[in-house]
N, C-alpha and C positions, 0 to 999 in steps of 0.2 A: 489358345486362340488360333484360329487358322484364316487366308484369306480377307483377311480384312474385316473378321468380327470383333468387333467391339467387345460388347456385354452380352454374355450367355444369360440363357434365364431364369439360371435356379442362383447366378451369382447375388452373393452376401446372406446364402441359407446356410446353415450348418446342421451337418450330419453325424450323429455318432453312430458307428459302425461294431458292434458285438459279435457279426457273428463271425464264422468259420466255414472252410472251404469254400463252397459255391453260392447258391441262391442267392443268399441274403449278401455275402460279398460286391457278387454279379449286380446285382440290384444297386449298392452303394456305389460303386462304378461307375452306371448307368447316369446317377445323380451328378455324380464328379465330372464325369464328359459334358455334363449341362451347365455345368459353372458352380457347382454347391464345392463347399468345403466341407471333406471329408474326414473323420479321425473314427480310427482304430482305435478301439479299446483292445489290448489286448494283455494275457498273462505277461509276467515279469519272465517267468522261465519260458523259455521257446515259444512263447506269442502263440499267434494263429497257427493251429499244426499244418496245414496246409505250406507251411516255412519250410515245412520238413517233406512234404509231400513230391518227392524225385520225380519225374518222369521221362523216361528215355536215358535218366542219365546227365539231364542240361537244368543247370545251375547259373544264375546270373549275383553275385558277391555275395555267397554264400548263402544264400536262399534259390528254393524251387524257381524255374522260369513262372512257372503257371502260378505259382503266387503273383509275381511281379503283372502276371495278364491281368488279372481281373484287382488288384488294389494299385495299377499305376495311380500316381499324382496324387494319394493320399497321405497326411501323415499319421502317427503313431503316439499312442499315450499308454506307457505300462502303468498299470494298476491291478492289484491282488484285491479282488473284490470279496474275498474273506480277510480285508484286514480292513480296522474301523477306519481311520486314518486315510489310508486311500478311497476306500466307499463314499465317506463324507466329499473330496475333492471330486469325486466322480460323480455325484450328488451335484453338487455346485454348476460343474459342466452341464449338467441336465437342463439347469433354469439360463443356460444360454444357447441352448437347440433348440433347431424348426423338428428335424425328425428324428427318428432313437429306431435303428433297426437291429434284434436278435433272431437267432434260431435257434434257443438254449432249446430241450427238451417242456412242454407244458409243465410247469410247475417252476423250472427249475431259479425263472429270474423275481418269482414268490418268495423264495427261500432265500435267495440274496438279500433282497428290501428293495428291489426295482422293477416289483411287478405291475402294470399298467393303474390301476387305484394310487398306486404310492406316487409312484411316476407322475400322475394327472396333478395331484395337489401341490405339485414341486411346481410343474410345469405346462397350466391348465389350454397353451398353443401349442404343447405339442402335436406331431402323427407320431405315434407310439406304431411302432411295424415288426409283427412277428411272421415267421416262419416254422413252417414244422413239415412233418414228413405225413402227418394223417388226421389235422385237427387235434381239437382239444378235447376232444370226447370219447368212449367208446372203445373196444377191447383192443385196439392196434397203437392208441397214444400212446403206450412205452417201446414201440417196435423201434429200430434204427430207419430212421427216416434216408435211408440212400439211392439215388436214382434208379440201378438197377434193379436192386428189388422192390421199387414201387414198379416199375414196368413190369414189373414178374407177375406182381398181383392186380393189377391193373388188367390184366389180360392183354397189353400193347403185345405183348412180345409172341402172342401168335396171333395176330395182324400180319406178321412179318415172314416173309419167305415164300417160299411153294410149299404148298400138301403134302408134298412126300418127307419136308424138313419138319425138325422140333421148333419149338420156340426158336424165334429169332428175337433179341433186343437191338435199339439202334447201338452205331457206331462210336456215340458222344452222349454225355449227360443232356439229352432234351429235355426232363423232366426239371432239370435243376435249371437252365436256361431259361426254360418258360415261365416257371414259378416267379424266376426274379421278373419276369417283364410282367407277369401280373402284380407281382409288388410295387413296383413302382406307378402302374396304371393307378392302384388303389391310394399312394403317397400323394400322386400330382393332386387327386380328385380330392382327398382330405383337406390339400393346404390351398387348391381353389377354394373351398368351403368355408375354409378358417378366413379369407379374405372378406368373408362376408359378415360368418359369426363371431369372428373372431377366439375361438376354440377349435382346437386340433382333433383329436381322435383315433380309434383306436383301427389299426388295417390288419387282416390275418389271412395269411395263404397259404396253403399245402402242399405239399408235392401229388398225392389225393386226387384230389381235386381238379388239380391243375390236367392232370392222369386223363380224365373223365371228360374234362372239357377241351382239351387236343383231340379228342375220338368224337366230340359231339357229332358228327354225322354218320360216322360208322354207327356209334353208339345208338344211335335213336333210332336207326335202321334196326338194328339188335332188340331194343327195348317195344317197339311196336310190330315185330315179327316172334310172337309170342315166347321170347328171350332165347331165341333157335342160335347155336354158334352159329357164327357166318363161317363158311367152308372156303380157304384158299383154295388158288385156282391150280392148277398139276403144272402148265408152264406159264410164265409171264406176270406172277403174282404181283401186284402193287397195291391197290386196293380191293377187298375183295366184295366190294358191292358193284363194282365197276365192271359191265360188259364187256365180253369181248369187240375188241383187240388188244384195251386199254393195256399195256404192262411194256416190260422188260425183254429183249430179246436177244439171242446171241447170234449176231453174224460172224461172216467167214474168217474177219480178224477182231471184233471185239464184241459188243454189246452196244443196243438206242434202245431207245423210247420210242414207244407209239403211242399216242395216247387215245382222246377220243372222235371215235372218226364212223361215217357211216358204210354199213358192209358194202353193197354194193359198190362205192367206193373202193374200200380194201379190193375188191375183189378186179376193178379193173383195173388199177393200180398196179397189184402185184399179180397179173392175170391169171386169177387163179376164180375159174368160174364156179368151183365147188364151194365158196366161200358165199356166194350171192344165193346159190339153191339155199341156201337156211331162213335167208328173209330176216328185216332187220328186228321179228318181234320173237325170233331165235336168239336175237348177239348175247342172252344172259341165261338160259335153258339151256343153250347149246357150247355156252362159251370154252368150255375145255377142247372139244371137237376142232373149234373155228377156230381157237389159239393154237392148238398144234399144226394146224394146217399152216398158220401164218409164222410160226416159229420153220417151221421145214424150209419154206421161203426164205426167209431171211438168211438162212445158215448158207444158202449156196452162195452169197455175193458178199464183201468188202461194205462195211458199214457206206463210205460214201459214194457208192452203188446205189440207197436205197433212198439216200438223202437226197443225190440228184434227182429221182425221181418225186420222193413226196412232198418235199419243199416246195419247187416252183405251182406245185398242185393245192399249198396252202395245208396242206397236212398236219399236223401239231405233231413233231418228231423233234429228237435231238441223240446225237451218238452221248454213251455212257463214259465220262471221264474219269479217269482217277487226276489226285491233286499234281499230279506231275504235269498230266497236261493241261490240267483247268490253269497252270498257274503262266502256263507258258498263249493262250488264247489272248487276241486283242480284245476282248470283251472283258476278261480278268482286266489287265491295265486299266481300260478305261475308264473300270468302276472306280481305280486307286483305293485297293479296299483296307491295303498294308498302311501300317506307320510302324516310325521306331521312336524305340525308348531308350533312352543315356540318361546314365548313374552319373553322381556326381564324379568319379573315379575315373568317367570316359569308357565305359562298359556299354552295351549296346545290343538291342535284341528287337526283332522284327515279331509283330503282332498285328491282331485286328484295329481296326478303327469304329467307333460309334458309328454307327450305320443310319443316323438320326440326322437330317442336314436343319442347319436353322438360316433364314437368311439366305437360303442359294449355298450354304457352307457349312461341312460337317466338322465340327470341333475335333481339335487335336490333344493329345496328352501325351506329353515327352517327357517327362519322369516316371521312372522306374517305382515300384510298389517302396514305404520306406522301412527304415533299419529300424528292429524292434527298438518302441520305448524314444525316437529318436525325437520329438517333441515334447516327449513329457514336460518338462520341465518348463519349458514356452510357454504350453495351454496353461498348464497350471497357474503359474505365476497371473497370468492374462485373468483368468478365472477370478484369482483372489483381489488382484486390483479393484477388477469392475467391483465383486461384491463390497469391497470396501469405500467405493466412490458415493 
């Protein structure tokens, strides 16, 4: 709760949560920040590997931080779902969930006896919600569905850079982020539906796909330019459908943004009259020409040299931060984009907050991701009661 919220508006839905690492995690989360109750299905030995997933080096009681990021405030139910005995209780749990999200590989939650057909008859209001890395069809369904090599093949990662570079992929799993927020678009939209039909149904997203529909505009550019690569630009790359000036630039101490602005403009701006001779039905024919002219410019003066000028002129700019300064900015603060999380031990680690306000008020989550299996035995029992009521 944060603020003075009451009741969130996924609270008194229950979520069981299959899968592993990102997407489908990210996505469970998502629910949880909404007020759903979350559980983790996870293995007996070492749970979700992502437990074990190090990074940097920072451990929060003996698990990964970045596990603790994306399963704060859920809990844990170990189950061997190759042993009858657990499957059956795990079976039970089903016919008391709104939604059931995995990302086993296509087939694999078949071979369980939890594959959406089986699942439906158990539990005909469910949203059954998969994830995968390329659909369920077609010669790539057994590939490793991982963020960077969907961007590999996706062609994102030469979008990225200047001409003279290789492939560039982003800095952070986008592909895995974005998937989960179209998973959840497709959850909310199912269990609106079920309020009506009263049956659930089945949601499926890709990392693919998701791939294809982040680029839709580049893409359709690409697909109705008789499928011609688009050519990054030599300096200033950011988009490469995007005229000149639009891009990246390095001044005398750092790097902005310029984005989209009319030449003429640029040119009295940064009085640079040979920028105006090209004419604005030049700024994309000509645009290498005109970027370096306006890259030479920039490089002689202090970013906020360029800023005093094109700001008060209304110009769409901004100096290039890295997190040290974005974090130290009054615009950072304002958004209050941080919260922390404390373990029951008094353990404590600073993270993102749901970026979703309900109410005037973005929901908070202060417990940490839980200890494997650390509910089991709660749900369980809970499970067996109701069925026997």
């Amino acid at each position: 709760m944060s603020d003075g919220l009451q009741t969130l508006p996924l609270s008194g839905l229950r979520v069981l949560d299959f899968a592993q690492f990102l997407a489908g995690p990210v996505a469970a989360m998502r629910l949880s920040d909404l007020g759903a109750e979350v559980i983790k299905i996870e293995r007996p030995q070492g749970g979700d590997l992502c437990r074990s997933m190090v990074v940097n080096d920072q451990m929060l009681e003996g698990d990964s931080l970045v596990f603790h990021t994306f399963n704060r405030g859920k809990k844990s139910v170990a189950a061997d779902l190759k042993d009858a005995g657990d499957l059956e209780a795990v079976k039970r749990l089903i016919k008391t969930a709104d939604v059931l999200i995995h990302n086993f590989r296509p087939g694999v939650m078949e071979r369980i006896g939890l594959g959406y057909e089986t699942v439906k008859g158990l539990n005909p209001r469910l949203v059954y919600a998969g994830v995968s890395g390329y659909g369920t069809e077609g010669p790539w369904v057994k590939k490793p569905g991982q963020d960077l090599l969907v961007q590999s093949l996706s062609g994102i990662a030469w979008l990225n850079g200047n001409a003279a570079d290789g492939p560039v992929p982003t800095g952070f799993a986008m592909l895995d982020v974005a998937t989960a927020g179209n998973l959840v678009q497709g959850i909310l939209a199912c269990l609106l539906r079920r309020g009506t039909t009263g049956q659930g149904g089945l949601v499926e997203v890709d990392l693919m796909t998701t791939a294809v529909d982040l680029t839709f505009e580049q893409f359709t550019c690409f697909l109705n330019d008789n499928n011609r690569q688009p050519v990054r630009h030599e300096v200033g790359n950011a988009n490469p459908y995007q005229p000149a000036p639009y891009g990246i630039y390095k001044t005398a101490n750092g790097y902005m943004a310029f984005a989209m602005t009319p030449l003429k403009v640029v040119a009295d701006l940064l009085d640079t009259p040979a920028i105006a001779e090209f004419g604005q039905d030049k700024a994309f024919s000509h645009l290498n020409e005109i970027k370096k002219i306006v890259a030479d410019v920039f490089a002689t003066q202090p970013t906020q040299h360029w800023l005093d000028i094109l700001e008060p002129a209304g110009i769409w700019c901004a100096p290039v931060l890295n997190w040290v300064d974005f974090v130290k900015t009054e615009g950072f603060k304002a958004a209050k984009l941080v919260q922390t999380l404390t373990s029951e031990g008094g353990a404590k680690a600073l993270t993102t907050k749901c970026p979703i306000r309900i109410d005037g008020s973005a929901p908070m989550a202060s417990a940490v991701g839980p200890k494997l299996g650390q509910d089991t035995e709660a749900v369980f029992a809970e499970v067996a009661a109701s069925a026997e009521a």
